[in-house]
PAMIBA-983117 format. One record per residue (C-alpha): residue in one letter; x, y, z. Coordinates in steps of 0.02 Angstrom, whole numbers, padded with zeros to 5 digits, always signed. Example, Ala and Ser with C-alpha at 12.3 -4.5 7.8 and 13.67 -1.06 7.14 Angstrom:
! PAMIBA-983117
A+00615-00225+00390 S+00684-00053+00357 
//
This chain:
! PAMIBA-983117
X+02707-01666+01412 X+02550-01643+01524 X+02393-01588+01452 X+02418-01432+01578 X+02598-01398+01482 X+02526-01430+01306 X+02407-01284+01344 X+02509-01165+01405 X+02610-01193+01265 X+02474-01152+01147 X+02454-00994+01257 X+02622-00951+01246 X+02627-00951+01050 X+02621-00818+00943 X+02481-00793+00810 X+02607-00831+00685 X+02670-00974+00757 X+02496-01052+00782 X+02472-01015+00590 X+02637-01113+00585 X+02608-01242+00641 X+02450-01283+00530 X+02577-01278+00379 X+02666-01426+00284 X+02801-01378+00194 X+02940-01487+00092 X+03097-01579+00195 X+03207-01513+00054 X+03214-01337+00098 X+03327-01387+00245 X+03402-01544+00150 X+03465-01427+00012 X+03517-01278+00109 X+03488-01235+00285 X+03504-01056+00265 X+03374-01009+00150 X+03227-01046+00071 X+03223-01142-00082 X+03101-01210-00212 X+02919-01192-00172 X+02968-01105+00004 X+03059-00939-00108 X+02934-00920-00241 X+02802-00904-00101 X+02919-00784+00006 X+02921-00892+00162 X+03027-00795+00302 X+03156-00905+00392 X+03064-00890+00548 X+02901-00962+00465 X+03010-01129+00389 X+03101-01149+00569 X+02909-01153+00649 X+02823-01256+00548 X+02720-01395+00597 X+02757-01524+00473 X+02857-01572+00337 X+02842-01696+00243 X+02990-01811+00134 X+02987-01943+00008 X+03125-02079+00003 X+03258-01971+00067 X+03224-01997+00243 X+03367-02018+00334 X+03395-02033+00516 X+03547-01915+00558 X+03498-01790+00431 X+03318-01775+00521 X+03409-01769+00698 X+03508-01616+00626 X+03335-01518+00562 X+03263-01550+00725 X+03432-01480+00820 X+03398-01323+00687 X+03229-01292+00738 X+03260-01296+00918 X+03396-01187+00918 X+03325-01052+00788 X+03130-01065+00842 X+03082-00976+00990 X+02986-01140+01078 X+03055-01274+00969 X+02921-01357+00945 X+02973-01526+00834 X+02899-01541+00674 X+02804-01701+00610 X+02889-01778+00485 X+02764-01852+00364 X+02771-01982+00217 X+02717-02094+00086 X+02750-02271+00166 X+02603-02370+00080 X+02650-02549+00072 X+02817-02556+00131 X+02985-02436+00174 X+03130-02528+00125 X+03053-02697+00149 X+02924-02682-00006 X+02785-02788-00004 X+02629-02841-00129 X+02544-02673-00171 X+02373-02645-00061 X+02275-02712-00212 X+02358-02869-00207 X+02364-02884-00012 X+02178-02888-00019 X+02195-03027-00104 X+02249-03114+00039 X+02085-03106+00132 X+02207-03088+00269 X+02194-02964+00394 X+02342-03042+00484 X+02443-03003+00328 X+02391-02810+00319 X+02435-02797+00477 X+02614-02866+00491 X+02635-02774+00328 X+02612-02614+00413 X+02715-02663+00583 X+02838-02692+00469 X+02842-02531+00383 X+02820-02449+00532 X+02994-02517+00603 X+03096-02493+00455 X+03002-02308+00402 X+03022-02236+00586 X+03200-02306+00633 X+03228-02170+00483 X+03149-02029+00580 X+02962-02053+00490 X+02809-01992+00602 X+02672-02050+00507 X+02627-02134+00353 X+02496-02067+00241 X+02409-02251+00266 X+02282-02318+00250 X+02222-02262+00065 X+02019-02331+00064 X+01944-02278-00067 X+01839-02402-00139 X+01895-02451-00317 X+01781-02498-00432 X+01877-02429-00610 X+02041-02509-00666 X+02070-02364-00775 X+02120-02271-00627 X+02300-02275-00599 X+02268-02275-00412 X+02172-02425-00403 X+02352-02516-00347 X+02352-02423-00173 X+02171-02470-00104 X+02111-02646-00018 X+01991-02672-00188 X+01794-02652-00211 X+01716-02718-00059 X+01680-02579+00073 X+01698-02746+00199 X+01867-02779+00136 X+01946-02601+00109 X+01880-02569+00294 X+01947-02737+00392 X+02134-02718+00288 X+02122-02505+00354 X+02106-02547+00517 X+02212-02691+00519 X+02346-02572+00451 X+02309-02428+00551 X+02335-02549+00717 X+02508-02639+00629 X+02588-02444+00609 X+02505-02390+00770 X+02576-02540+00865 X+02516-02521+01075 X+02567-02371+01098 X+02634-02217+00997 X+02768-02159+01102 X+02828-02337+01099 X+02992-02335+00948 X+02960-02426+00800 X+02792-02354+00778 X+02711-02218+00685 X+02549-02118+00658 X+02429-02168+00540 X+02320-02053+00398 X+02161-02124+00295 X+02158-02062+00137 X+02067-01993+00032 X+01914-01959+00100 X+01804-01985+00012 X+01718-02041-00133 X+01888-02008-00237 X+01894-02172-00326 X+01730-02104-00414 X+01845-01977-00540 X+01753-01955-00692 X+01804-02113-00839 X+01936-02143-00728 X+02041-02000-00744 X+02132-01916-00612 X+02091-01760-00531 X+01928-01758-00637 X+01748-01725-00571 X+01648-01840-00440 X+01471-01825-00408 X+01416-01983-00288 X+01242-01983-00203 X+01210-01959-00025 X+01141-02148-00013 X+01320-02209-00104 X+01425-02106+00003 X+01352-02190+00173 X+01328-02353+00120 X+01504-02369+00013 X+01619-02241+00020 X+01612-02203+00207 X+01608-02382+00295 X+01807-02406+00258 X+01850-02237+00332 X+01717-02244+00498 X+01825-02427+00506 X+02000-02348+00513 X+01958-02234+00605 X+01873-02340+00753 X+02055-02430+00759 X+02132-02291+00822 X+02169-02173+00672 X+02265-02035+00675 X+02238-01900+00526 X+02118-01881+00402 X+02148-01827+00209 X+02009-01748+00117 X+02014-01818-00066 X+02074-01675-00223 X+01909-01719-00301 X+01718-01628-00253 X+01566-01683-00144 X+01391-01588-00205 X+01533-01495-00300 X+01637-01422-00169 X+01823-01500-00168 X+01825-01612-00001 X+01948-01510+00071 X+01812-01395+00073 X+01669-01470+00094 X+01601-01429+00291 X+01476-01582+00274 X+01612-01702+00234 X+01767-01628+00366 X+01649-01570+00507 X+01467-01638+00500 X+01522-01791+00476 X+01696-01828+00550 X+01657-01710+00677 X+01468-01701+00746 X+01405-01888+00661 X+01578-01981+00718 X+01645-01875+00870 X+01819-01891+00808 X+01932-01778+00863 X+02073-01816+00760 X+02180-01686+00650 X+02142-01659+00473 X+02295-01615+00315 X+02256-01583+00145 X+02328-01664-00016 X+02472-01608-00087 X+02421-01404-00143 X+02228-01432-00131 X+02202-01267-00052 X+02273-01203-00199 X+02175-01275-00309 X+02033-01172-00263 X+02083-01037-00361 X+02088-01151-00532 X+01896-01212-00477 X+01868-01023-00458 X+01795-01048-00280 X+01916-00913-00196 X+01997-00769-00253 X+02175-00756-00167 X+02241-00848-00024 X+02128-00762+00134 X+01978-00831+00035 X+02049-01022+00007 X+02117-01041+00175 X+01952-00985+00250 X+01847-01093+00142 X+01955-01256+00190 X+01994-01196+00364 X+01803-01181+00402 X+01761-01332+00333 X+01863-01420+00445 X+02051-01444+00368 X+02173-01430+00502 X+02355-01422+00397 X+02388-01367+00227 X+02499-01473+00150 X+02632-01386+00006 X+02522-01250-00059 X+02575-01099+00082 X+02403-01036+00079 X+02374-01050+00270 X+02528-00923+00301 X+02475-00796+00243 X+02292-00812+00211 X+02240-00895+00381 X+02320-00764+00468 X+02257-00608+00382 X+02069-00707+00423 X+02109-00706+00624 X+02171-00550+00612 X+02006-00468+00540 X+01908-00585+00624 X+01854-00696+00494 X+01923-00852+00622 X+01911-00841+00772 X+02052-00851+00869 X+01960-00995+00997 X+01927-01087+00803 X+02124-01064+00767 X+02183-01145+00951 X+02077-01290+00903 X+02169-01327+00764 X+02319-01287+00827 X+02302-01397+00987 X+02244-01548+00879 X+02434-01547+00802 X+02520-01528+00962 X+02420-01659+01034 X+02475-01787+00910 X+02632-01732+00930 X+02641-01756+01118 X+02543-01938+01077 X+02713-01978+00966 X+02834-01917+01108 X+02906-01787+01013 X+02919-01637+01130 X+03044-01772+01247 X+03113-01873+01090 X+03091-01773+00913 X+03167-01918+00815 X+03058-02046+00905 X+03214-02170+00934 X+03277-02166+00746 X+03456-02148+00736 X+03568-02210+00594 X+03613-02350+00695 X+03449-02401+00698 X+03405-02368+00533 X+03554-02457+00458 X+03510-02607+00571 X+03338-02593+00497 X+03399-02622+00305 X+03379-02815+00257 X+03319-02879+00397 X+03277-03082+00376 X+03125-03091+00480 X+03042-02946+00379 X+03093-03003+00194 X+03008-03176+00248 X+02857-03099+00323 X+02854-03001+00135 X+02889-03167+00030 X+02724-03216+00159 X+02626-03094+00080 X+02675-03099-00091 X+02638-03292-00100 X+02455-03276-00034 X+02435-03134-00116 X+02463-03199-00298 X+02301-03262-00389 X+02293-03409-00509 X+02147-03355-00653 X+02181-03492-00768 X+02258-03683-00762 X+02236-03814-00879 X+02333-03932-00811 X+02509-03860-00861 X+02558-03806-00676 X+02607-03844-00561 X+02779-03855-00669 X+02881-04010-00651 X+03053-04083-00610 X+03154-04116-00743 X+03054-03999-00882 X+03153-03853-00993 X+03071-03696-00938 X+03080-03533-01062 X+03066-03367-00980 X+03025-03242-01078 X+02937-03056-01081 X+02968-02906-01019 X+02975-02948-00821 X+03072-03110-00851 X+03210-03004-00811 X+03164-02857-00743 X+03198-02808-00551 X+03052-02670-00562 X+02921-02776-00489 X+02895-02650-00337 X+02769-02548-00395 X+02720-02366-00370 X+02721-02295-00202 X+02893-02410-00171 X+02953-02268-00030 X+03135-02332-00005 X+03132-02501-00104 X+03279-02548-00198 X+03276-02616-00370 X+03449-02678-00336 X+03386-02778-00201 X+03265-02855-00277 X+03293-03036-00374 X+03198-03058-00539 X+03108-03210-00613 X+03265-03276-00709 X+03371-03232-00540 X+03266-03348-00421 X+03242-03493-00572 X+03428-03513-00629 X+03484-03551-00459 X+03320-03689-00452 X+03402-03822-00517 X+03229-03948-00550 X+03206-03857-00720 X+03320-03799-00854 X+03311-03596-00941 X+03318-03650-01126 X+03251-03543-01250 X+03053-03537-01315 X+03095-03667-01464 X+03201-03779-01349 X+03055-03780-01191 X+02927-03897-01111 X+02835-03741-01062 X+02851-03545-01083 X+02839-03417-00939 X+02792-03256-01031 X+02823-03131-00867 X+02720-02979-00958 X+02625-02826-00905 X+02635-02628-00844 X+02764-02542-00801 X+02787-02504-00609 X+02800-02313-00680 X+02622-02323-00774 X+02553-02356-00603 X+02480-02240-00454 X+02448-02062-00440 X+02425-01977-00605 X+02435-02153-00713 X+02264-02169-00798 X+02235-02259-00953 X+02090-02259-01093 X+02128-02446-01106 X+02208-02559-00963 X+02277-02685-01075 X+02446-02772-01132 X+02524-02665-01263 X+02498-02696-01454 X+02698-02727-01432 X+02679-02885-01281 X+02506-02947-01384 X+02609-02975-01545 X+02744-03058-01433 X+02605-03164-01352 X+02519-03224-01509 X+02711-03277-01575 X+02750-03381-01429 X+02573-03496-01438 X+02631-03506-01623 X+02771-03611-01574 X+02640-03743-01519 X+02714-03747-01324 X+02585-03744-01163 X+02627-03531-01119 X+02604-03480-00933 X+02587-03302-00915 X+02615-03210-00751 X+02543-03032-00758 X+02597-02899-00673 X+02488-02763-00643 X+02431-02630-00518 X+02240-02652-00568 X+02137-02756-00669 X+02207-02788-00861 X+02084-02803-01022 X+02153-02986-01032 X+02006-03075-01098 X+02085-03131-01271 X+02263-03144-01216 X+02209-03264-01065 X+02119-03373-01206 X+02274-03399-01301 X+02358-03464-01127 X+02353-03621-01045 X+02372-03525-00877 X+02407-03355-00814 X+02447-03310-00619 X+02419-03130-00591 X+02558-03094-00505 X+02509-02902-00484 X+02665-02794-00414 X+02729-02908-00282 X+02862-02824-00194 X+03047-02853-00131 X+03024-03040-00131 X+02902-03082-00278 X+03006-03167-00406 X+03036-03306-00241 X+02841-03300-00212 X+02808-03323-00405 X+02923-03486-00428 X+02858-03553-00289 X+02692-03547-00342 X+02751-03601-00516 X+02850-03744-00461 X+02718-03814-00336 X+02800-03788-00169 X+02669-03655-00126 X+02484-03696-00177 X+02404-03533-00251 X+02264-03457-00139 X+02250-03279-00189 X+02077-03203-00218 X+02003-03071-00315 X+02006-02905-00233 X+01929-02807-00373 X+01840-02904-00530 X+01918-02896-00679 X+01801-02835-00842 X+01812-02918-01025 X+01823-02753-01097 X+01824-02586-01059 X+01641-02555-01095 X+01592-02667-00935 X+01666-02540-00831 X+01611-02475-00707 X+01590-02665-00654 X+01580-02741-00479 X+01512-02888-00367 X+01399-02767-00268 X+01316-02649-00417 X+01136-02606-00388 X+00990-02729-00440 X+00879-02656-00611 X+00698-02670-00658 X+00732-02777-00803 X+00870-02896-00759 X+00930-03035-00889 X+00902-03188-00776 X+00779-03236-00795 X+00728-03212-00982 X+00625-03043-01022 X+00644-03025-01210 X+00729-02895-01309 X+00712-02722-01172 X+00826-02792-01042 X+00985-02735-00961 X+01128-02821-01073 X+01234-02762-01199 X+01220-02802-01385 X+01378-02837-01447 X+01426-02955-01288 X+01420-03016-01115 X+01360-02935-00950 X+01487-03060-00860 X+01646-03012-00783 X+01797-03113-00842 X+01849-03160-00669 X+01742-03120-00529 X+01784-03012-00366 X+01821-03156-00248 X+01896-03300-00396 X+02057-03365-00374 X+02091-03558-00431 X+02212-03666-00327 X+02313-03837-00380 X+02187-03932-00295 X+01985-03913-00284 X+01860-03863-00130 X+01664-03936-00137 X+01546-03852-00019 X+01382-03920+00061 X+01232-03825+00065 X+01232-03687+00227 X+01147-03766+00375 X+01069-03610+00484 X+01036-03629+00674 X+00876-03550+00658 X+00736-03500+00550 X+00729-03306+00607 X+00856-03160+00629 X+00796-03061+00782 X+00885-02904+00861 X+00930-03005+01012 X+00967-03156+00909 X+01091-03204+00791 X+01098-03325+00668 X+01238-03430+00624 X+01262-03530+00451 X+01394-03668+00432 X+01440-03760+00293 X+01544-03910+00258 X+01688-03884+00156 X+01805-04031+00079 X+01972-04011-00021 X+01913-04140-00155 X+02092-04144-00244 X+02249-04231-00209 X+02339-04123-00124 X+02341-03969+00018 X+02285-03824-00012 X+02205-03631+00070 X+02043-03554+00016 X+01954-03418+00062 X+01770-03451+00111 X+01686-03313+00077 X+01467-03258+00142 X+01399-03136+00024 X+01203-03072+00056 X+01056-02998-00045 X+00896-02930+00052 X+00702-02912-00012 X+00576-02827+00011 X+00664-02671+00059 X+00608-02497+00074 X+00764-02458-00071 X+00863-02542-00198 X+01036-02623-00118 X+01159-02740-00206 X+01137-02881-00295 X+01265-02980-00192 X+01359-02884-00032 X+01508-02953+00049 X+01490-02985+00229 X+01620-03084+00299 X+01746-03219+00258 X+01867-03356+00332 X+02030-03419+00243 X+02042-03607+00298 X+02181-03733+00247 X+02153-03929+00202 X+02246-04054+00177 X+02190-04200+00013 X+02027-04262+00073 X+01984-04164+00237 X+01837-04077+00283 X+01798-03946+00397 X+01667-03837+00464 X+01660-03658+00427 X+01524-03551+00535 X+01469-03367+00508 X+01380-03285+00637 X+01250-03163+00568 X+01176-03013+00671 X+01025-02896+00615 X+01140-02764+00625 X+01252-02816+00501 X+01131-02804+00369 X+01090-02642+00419 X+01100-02490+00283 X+01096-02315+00266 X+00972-02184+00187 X+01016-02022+00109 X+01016-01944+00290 X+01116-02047+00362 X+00994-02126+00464 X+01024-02302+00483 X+00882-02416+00399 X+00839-02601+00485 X+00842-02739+00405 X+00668-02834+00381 X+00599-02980+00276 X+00689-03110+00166 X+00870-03122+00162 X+00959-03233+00039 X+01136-03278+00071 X+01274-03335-00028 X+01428-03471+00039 X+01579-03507-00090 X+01729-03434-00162 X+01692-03303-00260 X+01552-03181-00274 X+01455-03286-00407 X+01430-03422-00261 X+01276-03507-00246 X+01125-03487-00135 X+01134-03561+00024 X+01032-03508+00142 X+00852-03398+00160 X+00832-03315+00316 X+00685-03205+00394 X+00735-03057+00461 X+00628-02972+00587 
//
């Protein structure tokens, strides 16, 4: 449709149909009975005529082709312009395909990985009638006991922006109206991640400074790759809920970015208004969040009644209303829909789309590099020949999917004693009979995600007791964890002569796991997100803030450290161990200054010093001085994953600009780097100096 139609079509509607179409509302109400409201849609007294016209709904893992085709038929023949809906969903790290939760595709260092994870998903999700994923999620995660740590890139603003917009281009693909591709929505913005001890829902309060310099990067990131949507977090900026909150959905997305993409709530957030006792019925919650800048409102039916009472007394204008409106019909035209509703999915399609070879590979892909080794004494890589006992609670579990699984199929996926009884180097005896034990151990897929917060991230007392009776037996144990954030592990991991955290690894992770277990795949996962020895460390993170009395080096008594034990995380953002071992040289820079015009660029050389090949992720972390405000103790900047054979050496070069170590102030205003820089070459974030640069 030309521009020239699209307006006139906006012209054409009624003020209840542009109120319409700024309304989500649940697939099921035509799934369960096309007649009549149901659920949500009859306790809020929707009219027929308001389900038929509105602009989105949104479905879970019931998406399904031919039943979408049939809604869409509905709507044109009961609406008066039947205009197609956009069909909206949860497809986060996979649709049927499942692969490694976000967390763990971090851990990849692997923007190549994000992205095919995403093209994938965007094949498989849209061949079932899916418009657009509610992808990328980029809040930056810096509290395990947040259940939603498993659906964000990890810790590093760097990171959680170059996986976003390496997602948002694999689900975008060239072009939207091109099938097999889908819109794209960063979520949730922002500062979310921040929720009060980790629980969900609860409080924020983030500085200015914090919000521009962490929370905001990943988002501006996304969102310069194309980005569709935008959705405001459930949780408060200067204590207005983000949906809200004018300087977060206007000033910034709007005046400071120039984006003029369309904007959805959370699930019910208008709603939610009235518990925070910030608006008094519906007119009053719909004005708040319309004002501010939210385009749709997703699931709590605020906007249909209470948006339209506010035009019609003048409280919106109607010129404020068309804006909105025309920001939904544009990315509805982008996606085709007005010529193809269903965007190419048929049930042809989507049945062809079930299994396919080429994506469960490009899954076991991910899973293997995904994977991070944290401990190895020696005991693996396991050998031919050896009597292997697999034990725990994931030994034999197929529920290694992980929240957020859209249409992923237990059924379909093998377990850890399916893939090892058909490897026929090693025998399954039991603990007393083995060579070695695999204790498979950890959470629950179900005590992960949205609304799965816990005091204490930690095995239960249950898997612990289980633990401490297998070392008993005198055998090396090998535990594989999985998890969708960080674990308290620090004793457990003492008592084992390795552990591979395995974190939810998706349709093909059992494969991924013996392969990395038997040796055929050399570990080469890295830390996303550090993990803390206790639960008093936390918040804890590569990039926290320097203090006036740090411990290093030696002050006395009144410095920052805790009494009763260490300041150190128990693996570092960044670690991950491999079969084999990496030495680097000291960083060689190609000049002495950093100038605006001029770049700098460090290499260093770096030799796999071990017997046999191996990948590693080289990673350039920086610290400034002499600043005009406190920054990080160590920042990630960039980072290459290189592969090595036994013995070889290579080169790795970063290329540093000034304006990469450029930061923000609590305006917003961008602040220029000057004076000494230190910077940090290795593979973790505890890496060693390697370089001094002025910057000028």
């Amino acid at each position: 449709m030309t521009n020239e139609a699209l307006n006139a079509l906006l012209q054409d509607l009624t003020l209840e149909e542009k109120v319409a179409q700024l309304c989500q509302i649940d697939m099921s109400t035509f799934l369960a009975d096309a007649g009549s409201p149901t659920g949500p849609m009859l306790e809020f007294n929707l009219t027929r005529e308001q389900i038929v016209s509105a602009g989105s709904l949104i479905c879970g893992a019931n998406a399904d082709a031919e039943k979408f085709a049939q809604i869409h038929e509905t709507i044109r023949k009961e609406s008066r312009h039947g205009i197609p809906p956009l069909i909206m969903s949860d497809v986060i790290h996979g649709m049927r395909t499942t692969f490694p939760i976000p967390l763990a595709l971090a851990c990849t260092f692997d923007e190549n990985e994000a992205e095919t994870m995403a093209r994938v998903s965007a094949k498989e999700a849209s061949a079932c009638g899916v418009h657009v994923t509610f992808s990328p999620m980029l809040d930056v995660c810096r509290d395990p006991r947040w259940g939603r740590c498993m659906e964000s890139p990890g810790e590093s603003p760097a990171l959680c922006g170059a996986m976003g917009a390496a997602m948002v281009r694999g689900y975008r693909g060239d072009d939207l109206k091109q099938k097999g591709t889908m819109a794209t929505c960063a979520k949730h913005y922002a500062g979310y991640a921040l929720c009060e001890a980790g629980r969900d829902y609860a409080p924020v309060d983030i500085s200015r400074t914090e919000m521009y310099n962490t929370y905001l990067p990943p988002f501006k990131a996304a969102l310069d790759a194309g980005c569709d949507m935008v959705m405001p977090a459930f949780t408060p900026v200067d204590r207005v809920p983000a949906a809200a909150n004018r300087w977060l959905m206007h000033d910034i997305l709007r005046e400071r970015w120039h984006w003029d993409g369309m904007t959805i709530t959370d699930w019910g957030s208008v709603g939610e208004l009235y518990l925070h006792h910030l608006a008094s019925d519906a007119k009053d919650a719909s004005v708040r969040c319309f004002k501010a800048g939210t385009d749709m409102d997703m699931m709590s039916f605020a906007y249909f009644s209470g948006l339209k009472e506010a035009v019609e007394d003048g409280t919106v204008s109607i010129e404020e209303l068309d804006a909105a409106v025309l920001r939904v019909l544009e990315l509805k035209n982008k996606l085709g829909l007005f010529e193809d509703p269903n965007h190419g999915a048929t049930g042809e399609e989507q049945l062809a789309m079930r299994g396919r070879h080429e994506h469960r590979l490009a899954a076991l892909q991910a899973a293997l590099k995904s994977c991070v080794l944290l401990k190895n004494d020696g005991v693996l890589p396991l050998h031919s020949g050896m009597k292997v006992a697999l034990t725990g609670d994931h030994a034999d579990s197929h529920r290694l999917l992980g929240a957020w699984q859209a249409d992923g199929r237990e059924e379909e996926t093998p377990s850890l004693a399916d893939v090892f009884s058909k490897d026929g180097r090693v025998a399954i005896v039991t603990p007393g009979e083995a060579d070695v034990i695999i204790y498979a151990v950890g959470e629950d897929q179900d005590d992960v995600g949205e609304s799965a917060s816990k005091l204490n991230p930690a095995l239960t007392a249950q898997q612990k007791a289980d633990l401490e009776q297998l070392c008993a037996t005198g055998k090396p144990v090998v535990m594989v964890l999985f998890c969708g954030r960080p674990l308290m592990i620090q004793e457990d991991a003492s008592r084992c002569n390795a552990v591979l955290n395995a974190w939810f690894p998706g349709s093909e992770g059992a494969e991924a796991i013996r392969q990395l277990l038997m040796g055929d795949v050399n570990p080469s996962g890295h830390l996303s997100m550090t993990f803390p020895r206790c639960v008093g460390q936390i918040p804890i993170h590569h990039d926290q803030l320097s203090t006036g009395r740090p411990t290093e080096p030696e002050n006395g008594r009144f410095i920052s450290v805790y009494r009763d034990g260490s300041n150190k995380p128990l693996y570092p953002f960044g670690y991950g161990l491999s079969y084999t071992t990496f030495d680097f040289s000291t960083a060689e820079a190609d000049g002495d200054a950093l100038l605006d015009d001029t770049p700098v660029t460090l290499t260093v050389q770096v030799t796999n010093t071990g017997d046999r090949a191996g990948e590693t992720v080289v990673q350039l972390y920086f610290r400034g001085r002499r600043l005009t405000h406190m920054e990080p103790l160590r920042t990630l900047l960039q980072w290459k994953r290189i592969s090595l054979e036994a013995g070889e050496s290579t080169a790795v070069s970063f290329t540093v600009r000034k304006s990469d170590l450029q930061t923000w102030d609590h305006d917003g205003q961008p602040v220029e780097a000057s004076g000494m820089y230190d910077f940090y070459i290795g593979e973790d974030s505890l890496a060693r100096q390697s370089a001094v640069i002025l910057v000028k």
